[in-house]
Steps between C-alpha positions, in 0.01 A plus 500: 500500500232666720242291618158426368160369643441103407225613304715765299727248416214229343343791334829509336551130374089527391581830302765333369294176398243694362655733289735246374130292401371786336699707303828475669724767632896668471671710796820694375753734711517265815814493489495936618274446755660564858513140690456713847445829658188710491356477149248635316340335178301742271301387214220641281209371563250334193263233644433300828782245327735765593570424908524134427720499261731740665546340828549145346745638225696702844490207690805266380700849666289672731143413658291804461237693765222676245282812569116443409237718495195532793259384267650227433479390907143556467393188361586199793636220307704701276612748785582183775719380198683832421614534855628129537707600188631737714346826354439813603209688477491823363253841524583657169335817645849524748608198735743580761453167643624299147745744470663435772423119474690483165789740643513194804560246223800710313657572823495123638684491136204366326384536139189694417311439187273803345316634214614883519166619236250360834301375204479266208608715158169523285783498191720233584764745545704647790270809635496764747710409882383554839773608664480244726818329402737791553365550872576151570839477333635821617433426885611127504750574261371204277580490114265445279510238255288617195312173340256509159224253507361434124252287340274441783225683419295164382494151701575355141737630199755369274773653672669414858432692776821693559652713740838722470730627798681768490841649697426666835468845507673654835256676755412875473697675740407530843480884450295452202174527722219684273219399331664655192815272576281205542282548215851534280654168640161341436531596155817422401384098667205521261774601237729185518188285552411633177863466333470087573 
């Protein structure tokens, strides 16, 4: 397993406690989830339960780095926190820097963790990609592990908070570099996501 900050990996057991106090939760597809190697984990993204949830489901296989947005550095407490989780900080406006952060982490055969929309879906359901996730895969060669978060749109609910993984999808080809290539890999992540 790649490593993870102390604090990553007590965020995970109190995740874990918490969830399991409140409405409880279910991981499925584990088992398809490469145990090493430069990895990518995509998953739609609903609510702030979302990051949570995915790292601590990931981490009985692989400890996940997460991209966050700038704004979400902004505010001390919060922002000291997200970067002794191990975090990177993201310009959604274009970030060389993160990129090439994140592309450090897939090629020391870490496992990066993203939400390929940039956003939280308004509907619940799997929107419009960045392409973001094809840049990354296609120059560290990284699959991508599709993942559909559901029912965490409210703290409380009747139902388990759940999360599905999906098989890897192999990187875009290395001479698949154009936006229009990009924007189609993206796509067809947002499709599987959507197919879980």
């Amino acid at each position: 397993m790649d490593g993870a900050t102390p604090e990553f990996r007590l965020a995970c057991v109190l995740t874990k406690l918490a969830m399991s106090a409140t409405r409880g939760w279910h991981a499925s597809g584990l088992e398809g989830v490469p145990r090493s190697g430069p990895l990518i984990v995509a998953a739609n993204h609903i609510s702030m339960v979302d990051p949570p949830l995915l790292g601590m489901s990931l981490s009985p296989v692989r400890w996940a780095r997460f991209v966050g947005k700038e704004e979400l550095f902004r505010f001390p407490p919060l922002g000291l926190l997200l970067r002794r989780l191990g975090c990177i900080k993201l310009d959604r406006r274009g970030d060389v820097r993160a990129v090439r952060s994140a592309l450090e982490v897939l090629e020391r055969g870490g496992c990066m963790a993203m939400f390929p929309e940039g956003t939280r879906s308004r509907t619940g359901q799997p929107g419009k990609p960045k392409p973001g996730v094809a840049l990354l895969a296609r120059q560290a060669r990284a699959p991508v592990v599709p993942a559909r978060v559901s029912h965490t749109r409210t703290l409380l609910g009747p139902e388990p908070f759940t999360i599905r993984f999906g098989a890897p999808i192999p990187p875009p080809p290395i001479e698949a570099d154009s936006r229009e290539a990009d924007r189609a890999y993206a796509e067809l992540v947002m499709a599987r996501i959507a197919q879980l």
